[in-house]
MIZAMAR-280848 format. One line per field, with one value per residue: x, y, z of N, C-alpha, C, O, CB in turn; residue number from 1; residue in three letters. Coordinates in pm, 1 decimal. Atoms other than C-alpha are relative to their C-alpha. Glycine has a CB too. Layout:
// residues N
n_px = [X, ...];
n_py = [Y, ...];
n_pz = [Z, ...];
ca_px = [X, ...];
ca_py = [Y, ...];
ca_pz = [Z, ...];
c_px = [X, ...];
c_py = [Y, ...];
c_pz = [Z, ...];
o_px = [X, ...];
o_py = [Y, ...];
o_pz = [Z, ...];
cb_px = [X, ...];
cb_py = [Y, ...];
cb_pz = [Z, ...];
pos = [NUM, ...];
code = [Ala, ...];
// end
This chain:
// residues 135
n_px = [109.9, 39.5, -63.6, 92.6, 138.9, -68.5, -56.8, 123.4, 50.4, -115.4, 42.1, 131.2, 13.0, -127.0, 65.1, 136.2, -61.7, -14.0, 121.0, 37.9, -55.7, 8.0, 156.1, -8.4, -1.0, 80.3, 107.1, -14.2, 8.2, 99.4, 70.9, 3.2, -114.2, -105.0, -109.6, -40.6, -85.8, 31.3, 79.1, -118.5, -0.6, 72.8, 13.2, -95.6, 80.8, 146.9, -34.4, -67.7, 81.3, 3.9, -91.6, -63.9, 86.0, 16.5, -155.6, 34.2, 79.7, 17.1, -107.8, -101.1, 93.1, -43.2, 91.2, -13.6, 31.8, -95.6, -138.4, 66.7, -38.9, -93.9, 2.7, 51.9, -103.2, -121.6, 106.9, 24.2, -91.8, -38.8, 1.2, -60.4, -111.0, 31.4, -10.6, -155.2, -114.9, 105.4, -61.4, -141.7, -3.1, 97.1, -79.0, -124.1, 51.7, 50.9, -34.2, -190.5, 13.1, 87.6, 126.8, 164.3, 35.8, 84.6, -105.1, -32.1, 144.4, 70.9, -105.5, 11.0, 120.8, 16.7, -99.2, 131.7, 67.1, -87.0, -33.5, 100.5, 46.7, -60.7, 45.9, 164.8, -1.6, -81.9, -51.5, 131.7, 104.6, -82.4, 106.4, -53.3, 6.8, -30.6, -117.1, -18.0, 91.6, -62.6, -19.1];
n_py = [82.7, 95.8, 115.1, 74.5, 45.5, 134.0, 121.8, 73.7, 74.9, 117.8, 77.2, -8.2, 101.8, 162.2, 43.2, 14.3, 108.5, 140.6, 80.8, 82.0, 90.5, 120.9, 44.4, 103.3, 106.9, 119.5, 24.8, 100.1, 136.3, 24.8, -17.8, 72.3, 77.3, -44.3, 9.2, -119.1, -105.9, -108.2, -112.7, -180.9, -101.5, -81.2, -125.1, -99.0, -104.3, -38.1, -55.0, -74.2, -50.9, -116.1, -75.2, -73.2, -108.4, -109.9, -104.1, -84.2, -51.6, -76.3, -82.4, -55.1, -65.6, -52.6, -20.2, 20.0, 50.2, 69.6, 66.0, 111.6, 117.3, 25.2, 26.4, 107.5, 87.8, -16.5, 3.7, 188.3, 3.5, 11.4, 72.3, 146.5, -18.1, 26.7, 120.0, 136.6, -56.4, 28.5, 129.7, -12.9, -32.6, 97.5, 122.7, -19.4, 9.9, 105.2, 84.6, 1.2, -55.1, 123.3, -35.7, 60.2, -38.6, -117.2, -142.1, -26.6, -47.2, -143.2, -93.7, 1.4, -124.3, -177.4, 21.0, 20.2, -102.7, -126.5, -59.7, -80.9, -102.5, -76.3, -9.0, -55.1, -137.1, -62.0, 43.6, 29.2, -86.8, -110.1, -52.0, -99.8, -104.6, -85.4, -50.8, -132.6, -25.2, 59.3, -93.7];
n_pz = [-50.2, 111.4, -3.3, -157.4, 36.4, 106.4, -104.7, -102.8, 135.6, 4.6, -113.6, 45.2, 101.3, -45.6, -109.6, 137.6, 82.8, -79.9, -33.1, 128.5, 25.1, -55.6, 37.1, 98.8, -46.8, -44.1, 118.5, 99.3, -99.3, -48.9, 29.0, 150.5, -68.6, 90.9, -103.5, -78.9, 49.3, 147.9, -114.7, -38.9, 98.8, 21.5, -136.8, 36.6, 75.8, -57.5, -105.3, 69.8, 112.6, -100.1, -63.5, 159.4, 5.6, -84.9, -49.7, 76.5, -87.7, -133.7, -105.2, 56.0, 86.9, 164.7, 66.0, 164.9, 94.6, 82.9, -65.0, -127.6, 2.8, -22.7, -148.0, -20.1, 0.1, -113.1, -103.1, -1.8, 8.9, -117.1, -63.5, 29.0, -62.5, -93.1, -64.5, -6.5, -112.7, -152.0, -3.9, -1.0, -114.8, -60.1, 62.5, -34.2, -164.3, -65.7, 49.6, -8.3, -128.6, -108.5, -51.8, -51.3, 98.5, -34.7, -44.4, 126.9, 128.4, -31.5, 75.1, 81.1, 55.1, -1.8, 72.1, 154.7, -9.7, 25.8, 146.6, 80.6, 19.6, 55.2, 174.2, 72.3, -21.7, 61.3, 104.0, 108.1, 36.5, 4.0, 74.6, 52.6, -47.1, 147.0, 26.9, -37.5, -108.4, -102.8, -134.3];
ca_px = [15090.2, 15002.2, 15239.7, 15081.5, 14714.0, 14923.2, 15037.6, 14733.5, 14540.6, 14830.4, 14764.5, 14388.2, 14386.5, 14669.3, 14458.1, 14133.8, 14377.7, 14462.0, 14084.7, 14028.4, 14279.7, 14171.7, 13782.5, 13887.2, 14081.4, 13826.6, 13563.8, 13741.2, 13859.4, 13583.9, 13303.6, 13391.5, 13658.0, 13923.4, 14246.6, 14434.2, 14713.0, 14558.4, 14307.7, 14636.4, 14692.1, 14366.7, 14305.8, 14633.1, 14522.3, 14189.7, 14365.0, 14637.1, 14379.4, 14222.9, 14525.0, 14659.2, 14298.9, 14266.0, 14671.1, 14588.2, 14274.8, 14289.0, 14616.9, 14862.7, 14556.9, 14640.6, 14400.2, 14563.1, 14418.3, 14711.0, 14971.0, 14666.7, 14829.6, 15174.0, 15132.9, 14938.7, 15213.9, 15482.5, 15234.4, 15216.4, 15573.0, 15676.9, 15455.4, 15582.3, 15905.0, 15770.0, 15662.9, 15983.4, 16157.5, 15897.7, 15999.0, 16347.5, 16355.9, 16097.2, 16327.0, 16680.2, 16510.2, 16346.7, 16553.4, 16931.7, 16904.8, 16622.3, 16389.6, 16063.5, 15864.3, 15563.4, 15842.5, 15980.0, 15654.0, 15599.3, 15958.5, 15951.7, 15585.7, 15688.1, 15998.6, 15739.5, 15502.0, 15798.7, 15916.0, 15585.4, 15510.5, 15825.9, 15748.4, 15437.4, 15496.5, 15818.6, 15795.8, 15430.7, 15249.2, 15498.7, 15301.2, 15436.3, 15562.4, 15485.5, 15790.1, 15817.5, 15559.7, 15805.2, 15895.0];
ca_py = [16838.7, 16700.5, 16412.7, 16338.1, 16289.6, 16076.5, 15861.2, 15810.8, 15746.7, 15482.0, 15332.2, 15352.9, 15190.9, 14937.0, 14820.2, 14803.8, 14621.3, 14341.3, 14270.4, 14235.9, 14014.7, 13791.9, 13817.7, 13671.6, 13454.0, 13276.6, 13317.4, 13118.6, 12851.3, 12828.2, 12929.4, 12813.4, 12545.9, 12667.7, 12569.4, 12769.8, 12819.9, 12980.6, 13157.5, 13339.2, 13442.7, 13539.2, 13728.3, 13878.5, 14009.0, 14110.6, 14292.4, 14464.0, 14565.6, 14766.0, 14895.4, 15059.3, 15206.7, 15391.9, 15513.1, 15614.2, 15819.4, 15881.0, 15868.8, 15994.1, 16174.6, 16135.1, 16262.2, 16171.2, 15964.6, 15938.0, 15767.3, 15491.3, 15211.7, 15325.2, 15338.3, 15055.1, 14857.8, 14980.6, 14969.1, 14576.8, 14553.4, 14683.6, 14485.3, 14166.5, 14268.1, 14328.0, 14006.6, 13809.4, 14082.8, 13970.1, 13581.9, 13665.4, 13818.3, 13585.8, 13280.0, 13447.0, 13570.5, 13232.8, 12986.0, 13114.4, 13347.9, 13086.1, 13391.4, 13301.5, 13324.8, 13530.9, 13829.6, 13770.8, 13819.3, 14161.2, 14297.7, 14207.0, 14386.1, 14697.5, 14642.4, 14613.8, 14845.9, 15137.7, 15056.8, 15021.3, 15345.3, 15519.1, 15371.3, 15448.6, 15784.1, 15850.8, 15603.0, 15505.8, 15814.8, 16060.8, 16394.9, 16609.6, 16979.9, 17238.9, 17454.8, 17804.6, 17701.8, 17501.4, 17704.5];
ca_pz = [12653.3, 12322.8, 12361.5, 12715.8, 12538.7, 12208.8, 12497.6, 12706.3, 12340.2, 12244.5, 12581.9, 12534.3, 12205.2, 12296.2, 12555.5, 12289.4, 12063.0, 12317.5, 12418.5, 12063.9, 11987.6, 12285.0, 12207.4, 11878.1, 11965.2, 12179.7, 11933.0, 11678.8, 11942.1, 12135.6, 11944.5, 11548.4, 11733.2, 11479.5, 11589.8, 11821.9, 11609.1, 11281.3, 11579.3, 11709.7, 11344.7, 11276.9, 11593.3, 11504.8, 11203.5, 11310.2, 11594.7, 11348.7, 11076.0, 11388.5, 11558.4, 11186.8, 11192.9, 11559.5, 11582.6, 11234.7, 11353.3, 11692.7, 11811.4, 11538.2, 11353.8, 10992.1, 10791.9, 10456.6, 10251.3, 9992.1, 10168.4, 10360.9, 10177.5, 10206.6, 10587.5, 10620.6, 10482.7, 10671.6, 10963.5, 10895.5, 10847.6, 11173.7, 11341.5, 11195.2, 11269.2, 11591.9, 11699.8, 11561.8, 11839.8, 12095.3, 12021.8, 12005.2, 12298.0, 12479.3, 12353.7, 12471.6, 12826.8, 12912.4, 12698.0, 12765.4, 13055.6, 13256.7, 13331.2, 13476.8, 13146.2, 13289.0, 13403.1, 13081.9, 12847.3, 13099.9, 13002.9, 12706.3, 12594.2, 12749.2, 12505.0, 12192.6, 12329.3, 12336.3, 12001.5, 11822.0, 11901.3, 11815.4, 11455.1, 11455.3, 11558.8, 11326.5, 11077.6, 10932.7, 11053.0, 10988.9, 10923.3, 10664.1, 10763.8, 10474.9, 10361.0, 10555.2, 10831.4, 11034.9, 11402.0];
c_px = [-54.0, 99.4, -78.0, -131.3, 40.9, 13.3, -91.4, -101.1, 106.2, -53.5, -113.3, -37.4, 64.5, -72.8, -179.3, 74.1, -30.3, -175.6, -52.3, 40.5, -46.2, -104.2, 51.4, 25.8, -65.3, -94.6, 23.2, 55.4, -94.5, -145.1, -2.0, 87.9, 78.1, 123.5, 67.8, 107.5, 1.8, -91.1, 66.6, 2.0, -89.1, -75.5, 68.0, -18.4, -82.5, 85.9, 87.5, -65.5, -73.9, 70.8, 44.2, -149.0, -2.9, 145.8, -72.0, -77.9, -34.8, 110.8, 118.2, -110.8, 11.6, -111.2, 10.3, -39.2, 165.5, 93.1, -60.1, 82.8, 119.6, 26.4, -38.8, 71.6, 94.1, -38.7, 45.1, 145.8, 74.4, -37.9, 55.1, 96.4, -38.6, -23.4, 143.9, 107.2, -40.0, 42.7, 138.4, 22.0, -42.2, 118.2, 189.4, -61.5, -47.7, 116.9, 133.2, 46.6, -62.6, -75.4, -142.6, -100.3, -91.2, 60.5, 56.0, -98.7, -13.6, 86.6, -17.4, -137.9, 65.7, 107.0, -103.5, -71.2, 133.3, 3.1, -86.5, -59.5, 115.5, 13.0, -30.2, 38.8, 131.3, 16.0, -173.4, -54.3, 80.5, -65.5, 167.1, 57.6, 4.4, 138.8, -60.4, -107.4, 118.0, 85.7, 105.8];
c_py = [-93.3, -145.3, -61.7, -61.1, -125.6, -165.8, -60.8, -79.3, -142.6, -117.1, -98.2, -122.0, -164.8, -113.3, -47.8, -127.6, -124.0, -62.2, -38.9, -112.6, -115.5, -30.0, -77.8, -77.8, -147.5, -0.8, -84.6, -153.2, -83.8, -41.0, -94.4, -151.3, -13.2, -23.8, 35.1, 23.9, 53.7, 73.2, 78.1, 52.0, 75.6, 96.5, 115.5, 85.5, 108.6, 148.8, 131.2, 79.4, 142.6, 112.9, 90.8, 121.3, 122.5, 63.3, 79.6, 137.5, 90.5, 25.9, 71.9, 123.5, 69.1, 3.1, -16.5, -134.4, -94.8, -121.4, -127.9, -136.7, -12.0, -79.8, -104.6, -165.8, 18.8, -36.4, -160.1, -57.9, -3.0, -76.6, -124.8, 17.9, 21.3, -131.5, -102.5, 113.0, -20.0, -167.2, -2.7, 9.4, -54.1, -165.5, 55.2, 40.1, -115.5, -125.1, 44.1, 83.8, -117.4, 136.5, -41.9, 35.6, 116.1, 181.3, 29.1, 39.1, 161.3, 111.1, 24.9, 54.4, 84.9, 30.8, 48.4, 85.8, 140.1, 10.1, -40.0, 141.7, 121.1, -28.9, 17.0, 152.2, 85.0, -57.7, -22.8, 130.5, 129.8, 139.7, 96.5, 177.9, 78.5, 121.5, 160.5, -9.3, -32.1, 74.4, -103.6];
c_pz = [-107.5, 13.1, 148.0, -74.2, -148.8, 84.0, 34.0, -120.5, -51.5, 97.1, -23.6, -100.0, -26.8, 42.0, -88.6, -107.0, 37.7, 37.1, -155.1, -39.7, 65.5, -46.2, -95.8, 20.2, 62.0, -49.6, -75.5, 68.3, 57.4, -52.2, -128.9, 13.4, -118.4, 82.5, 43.6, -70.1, -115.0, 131.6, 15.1, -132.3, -61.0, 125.3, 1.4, -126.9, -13.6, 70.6, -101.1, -65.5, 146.7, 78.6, -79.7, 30.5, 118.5, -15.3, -131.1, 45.5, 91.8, 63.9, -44.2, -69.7, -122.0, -57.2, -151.6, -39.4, -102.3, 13.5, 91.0, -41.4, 56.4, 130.4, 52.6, -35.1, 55.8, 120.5, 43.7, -5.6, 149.9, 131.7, -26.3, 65.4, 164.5, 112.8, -12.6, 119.9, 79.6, 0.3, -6.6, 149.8, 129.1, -18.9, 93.5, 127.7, 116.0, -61.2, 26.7, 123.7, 141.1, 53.9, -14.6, -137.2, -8.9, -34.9, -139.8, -95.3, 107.0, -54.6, -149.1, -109.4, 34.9, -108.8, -118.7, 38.8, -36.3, -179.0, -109.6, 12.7, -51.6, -179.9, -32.9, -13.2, -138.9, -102.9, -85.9, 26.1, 27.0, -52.2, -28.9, 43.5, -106.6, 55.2, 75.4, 118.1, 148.3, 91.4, 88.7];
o_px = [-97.4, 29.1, -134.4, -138.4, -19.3, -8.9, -107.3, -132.8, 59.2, -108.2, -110.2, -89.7, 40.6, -69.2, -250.3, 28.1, -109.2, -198.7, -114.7, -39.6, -49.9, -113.6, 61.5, -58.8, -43.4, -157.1, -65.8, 25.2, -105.7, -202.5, -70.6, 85.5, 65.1, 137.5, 137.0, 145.2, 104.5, -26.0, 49.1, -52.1, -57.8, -153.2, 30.1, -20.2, -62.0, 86.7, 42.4, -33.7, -39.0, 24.5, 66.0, -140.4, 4.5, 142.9, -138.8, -10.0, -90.1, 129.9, 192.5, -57.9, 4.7, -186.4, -75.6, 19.8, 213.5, 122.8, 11.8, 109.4, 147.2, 76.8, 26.2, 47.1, 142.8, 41.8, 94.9, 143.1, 126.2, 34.6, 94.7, 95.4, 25.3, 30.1, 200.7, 221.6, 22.9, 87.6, 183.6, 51.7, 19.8, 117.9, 247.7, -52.3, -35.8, 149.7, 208.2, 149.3, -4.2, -121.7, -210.7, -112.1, -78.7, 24.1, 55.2, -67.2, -67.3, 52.3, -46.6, -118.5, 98.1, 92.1, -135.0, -42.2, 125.5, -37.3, -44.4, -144.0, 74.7, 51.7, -19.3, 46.2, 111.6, 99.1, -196.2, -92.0, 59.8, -103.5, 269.4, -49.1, 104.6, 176.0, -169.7, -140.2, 129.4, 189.0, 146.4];
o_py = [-205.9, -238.5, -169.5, -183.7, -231.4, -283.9, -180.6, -198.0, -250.6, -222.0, -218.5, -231.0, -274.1, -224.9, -145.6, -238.2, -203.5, -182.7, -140.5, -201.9, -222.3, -140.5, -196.0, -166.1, -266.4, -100.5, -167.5, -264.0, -204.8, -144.9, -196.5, -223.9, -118.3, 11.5, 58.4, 139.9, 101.6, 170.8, 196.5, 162.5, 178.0, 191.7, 229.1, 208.5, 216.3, 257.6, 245.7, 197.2, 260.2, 222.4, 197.1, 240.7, 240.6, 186.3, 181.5, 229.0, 200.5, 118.2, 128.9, 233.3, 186.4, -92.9, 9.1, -227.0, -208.1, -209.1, -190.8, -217.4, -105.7, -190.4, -143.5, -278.3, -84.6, -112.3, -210.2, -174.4, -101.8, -98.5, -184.6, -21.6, -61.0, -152.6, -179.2, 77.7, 19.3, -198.3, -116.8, -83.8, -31.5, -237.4, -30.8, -59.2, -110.6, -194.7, -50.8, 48.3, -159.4, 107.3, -76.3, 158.1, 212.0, 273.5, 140.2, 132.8, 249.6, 217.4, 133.8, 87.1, 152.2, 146.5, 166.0, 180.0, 199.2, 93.0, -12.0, 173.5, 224.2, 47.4, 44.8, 209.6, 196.7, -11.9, 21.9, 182.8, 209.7, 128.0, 127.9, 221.8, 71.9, 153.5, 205.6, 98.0, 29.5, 113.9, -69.8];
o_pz = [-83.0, -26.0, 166.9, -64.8, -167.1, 57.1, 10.6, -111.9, -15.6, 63.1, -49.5, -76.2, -78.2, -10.0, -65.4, -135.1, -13.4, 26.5, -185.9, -67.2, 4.5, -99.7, -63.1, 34.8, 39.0, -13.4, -94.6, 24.0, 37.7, -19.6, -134.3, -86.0, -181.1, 199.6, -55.6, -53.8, -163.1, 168.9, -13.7, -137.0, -121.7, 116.9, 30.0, -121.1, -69.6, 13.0, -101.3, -49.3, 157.2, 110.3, -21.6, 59.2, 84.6, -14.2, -113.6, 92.2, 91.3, 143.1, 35.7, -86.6, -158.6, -41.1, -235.9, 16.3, -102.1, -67.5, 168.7, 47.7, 131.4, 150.3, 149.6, 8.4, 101.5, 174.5, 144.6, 34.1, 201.9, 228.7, 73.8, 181.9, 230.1, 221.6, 65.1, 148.2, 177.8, 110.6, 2.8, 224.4, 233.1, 81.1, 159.5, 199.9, 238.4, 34.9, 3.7, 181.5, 240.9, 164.1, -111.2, -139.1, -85.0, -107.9, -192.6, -168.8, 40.1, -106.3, -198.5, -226.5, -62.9, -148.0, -137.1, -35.0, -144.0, -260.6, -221.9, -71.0, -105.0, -268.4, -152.3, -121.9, -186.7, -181.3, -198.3, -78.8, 118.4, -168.7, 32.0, 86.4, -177.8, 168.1, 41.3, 168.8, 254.2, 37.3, 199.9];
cb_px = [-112.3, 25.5, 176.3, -69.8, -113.7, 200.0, 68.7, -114.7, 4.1, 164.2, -38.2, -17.4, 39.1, 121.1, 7.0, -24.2, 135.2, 104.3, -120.9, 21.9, 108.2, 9.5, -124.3, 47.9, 34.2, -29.3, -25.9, 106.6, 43.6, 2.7, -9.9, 89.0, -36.0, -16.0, 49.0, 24.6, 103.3, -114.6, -38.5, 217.6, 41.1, -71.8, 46.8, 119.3, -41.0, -95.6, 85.1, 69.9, -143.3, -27.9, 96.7, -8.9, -126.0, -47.0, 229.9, -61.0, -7.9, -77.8, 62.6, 99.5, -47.5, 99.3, -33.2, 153.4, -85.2, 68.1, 97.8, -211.3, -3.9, 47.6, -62.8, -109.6, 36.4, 54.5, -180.5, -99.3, 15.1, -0.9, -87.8, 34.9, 74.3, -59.0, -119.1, 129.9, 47.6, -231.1, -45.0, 57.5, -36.3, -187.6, -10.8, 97.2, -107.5, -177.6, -52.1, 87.9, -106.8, 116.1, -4.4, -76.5, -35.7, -20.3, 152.8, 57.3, -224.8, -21.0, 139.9, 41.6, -156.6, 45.6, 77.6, -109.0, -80.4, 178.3, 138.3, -97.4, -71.9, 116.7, -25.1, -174.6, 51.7, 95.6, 115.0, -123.1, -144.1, 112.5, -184.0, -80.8, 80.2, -189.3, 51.7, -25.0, -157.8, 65.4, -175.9];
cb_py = [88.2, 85.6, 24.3, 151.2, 171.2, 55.3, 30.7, 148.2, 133.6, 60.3, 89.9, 137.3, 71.4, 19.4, 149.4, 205.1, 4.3, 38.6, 94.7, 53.3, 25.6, -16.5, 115.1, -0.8, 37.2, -19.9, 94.9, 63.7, 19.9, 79.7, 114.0, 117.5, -146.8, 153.9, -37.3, -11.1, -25.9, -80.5, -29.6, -17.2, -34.6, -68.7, -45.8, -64.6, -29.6, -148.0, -113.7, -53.2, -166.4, -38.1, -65.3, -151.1, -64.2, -42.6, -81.9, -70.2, -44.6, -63.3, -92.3, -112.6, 71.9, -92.9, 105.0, 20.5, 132.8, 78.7, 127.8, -34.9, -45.3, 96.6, 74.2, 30.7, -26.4, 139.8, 30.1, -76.5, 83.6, 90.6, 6.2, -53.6, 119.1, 48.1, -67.5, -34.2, 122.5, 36.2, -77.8, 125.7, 78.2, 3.4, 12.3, 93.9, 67.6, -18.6, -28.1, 89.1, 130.8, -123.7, 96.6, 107.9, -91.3, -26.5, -35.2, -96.8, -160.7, 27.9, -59.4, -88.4, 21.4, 93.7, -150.3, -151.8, -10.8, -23.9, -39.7, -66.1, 20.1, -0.4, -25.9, -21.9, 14.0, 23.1, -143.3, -141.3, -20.3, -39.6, 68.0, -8.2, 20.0, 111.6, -15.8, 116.1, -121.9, -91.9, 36.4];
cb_pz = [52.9, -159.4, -3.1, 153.5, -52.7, -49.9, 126.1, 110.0, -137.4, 60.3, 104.1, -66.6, -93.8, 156.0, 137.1, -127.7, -3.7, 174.5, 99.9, -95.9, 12.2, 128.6, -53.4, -78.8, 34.6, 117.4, -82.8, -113.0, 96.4, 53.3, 14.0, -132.7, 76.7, -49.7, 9.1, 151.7, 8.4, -199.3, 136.8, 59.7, -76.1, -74.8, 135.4, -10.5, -34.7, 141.0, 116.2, -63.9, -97.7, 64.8, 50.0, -215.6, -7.9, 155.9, -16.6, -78.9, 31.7, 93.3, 95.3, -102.5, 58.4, -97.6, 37.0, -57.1, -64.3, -24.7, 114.1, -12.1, -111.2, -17.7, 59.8, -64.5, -89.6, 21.1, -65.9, -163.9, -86.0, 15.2, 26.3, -140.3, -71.2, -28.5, -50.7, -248.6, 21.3, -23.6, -97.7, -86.6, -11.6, -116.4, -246.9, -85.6, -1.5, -38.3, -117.2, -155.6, -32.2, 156.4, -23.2, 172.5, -47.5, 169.3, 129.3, -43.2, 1.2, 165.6, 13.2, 17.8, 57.2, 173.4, 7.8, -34.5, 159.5, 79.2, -46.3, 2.2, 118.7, 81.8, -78.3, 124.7, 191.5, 54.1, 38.3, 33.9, 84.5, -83.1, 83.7, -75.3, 90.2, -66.0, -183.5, -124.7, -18.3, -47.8, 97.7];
pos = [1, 2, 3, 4, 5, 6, 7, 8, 9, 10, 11, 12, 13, 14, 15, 16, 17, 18, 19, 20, 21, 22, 23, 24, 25, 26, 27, 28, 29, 30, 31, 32, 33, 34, 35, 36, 37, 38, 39, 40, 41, 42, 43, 44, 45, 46, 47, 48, 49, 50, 51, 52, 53, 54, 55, 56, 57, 58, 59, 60, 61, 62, 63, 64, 65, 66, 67, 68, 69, 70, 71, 72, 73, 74, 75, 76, 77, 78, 79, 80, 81, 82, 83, 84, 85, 86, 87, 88, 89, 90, 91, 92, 93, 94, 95, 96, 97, 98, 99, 100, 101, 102, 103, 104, 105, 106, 107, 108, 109, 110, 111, 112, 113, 114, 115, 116, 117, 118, 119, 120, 121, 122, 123, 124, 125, 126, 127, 128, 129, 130, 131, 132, 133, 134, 135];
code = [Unk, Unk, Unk, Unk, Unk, Unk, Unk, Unk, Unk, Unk, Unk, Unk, Unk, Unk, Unk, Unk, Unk, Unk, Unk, Unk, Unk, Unk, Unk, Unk, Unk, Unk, Unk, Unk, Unk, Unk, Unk, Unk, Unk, Unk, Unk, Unk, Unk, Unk, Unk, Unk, Unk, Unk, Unk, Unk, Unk, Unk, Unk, Unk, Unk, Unk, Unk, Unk, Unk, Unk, Unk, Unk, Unk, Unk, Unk, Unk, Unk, Unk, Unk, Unk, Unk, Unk, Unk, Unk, Unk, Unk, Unk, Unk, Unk, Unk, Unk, Unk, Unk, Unk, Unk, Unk, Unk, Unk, Unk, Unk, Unk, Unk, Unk, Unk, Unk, Unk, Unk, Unk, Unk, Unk, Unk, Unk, Unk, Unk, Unk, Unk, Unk, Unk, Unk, Unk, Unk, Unk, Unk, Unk, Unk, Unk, Unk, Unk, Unk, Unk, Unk, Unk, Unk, Unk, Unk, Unk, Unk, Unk, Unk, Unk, Unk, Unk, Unk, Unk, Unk, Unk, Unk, Unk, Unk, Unk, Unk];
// end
């Protein structure tokens, strides 16, 4: 059951992510009229710097300390890599296939949603298992 409540938290926070990202977004468009394409990157930021914190947290629940930078760079890593697989993918679905772009941006998140979380989960917030506990 613990993977059921990882999930629904994931979700949860996913979903927290994205309204962040947009609030910003139209804060610095709208509000500071910053131009929309440093806005996406600092929204994206914004948004990242938060997302690193709750998986951290709440949905992987690392409590170490030592390892915040490591993770936090790998963290930032995979998302990068992330998005150039979301424009890849977005670019070969709409641009060489001819899917409808919409249909394409829905596949293509659940694509990026899956495999940020199997990174998260096995690669930045990998928790340690001490020697002779492991069942």
């Amino acid at each position: 059951m613990k993977l059921g409540k990882e999930m629904i938290n994931y979700i949860i926070f996913g979903v927290l992510t994205t309204i962040i990202n947009l609030v910003t977004y139209a804060v610095f468009t709208k509000v500071l009229n910053v131009d929309y394409t440093l806005s996406i990157t600092f929204a994206w930021f914004i948004s990242i710097i938060f997302a690193f914190v709750t998986n951290k947290l709440y949905v992987f629940k690392g409590k170490s300390r030592r390892s915040l930078l490591k993770e936090f760079v790998l963290f930032f890593i995979i998302r990068v890599a992330s998005l150039v697989l979301d424009i890849v993918l977005m670019v070969g679905l709409v641009e060489l296939i001819g899917v409808n772009d919409l249909y394409a941006k829905i596949v293509v998140n659940i694509v990026v949603i899956a495999v940020n979380y199997v990174a998260s989960k096995y690669i930045v917030f990998v928790k340690k298992r001490s020697a002779g506990l492991d069942k």
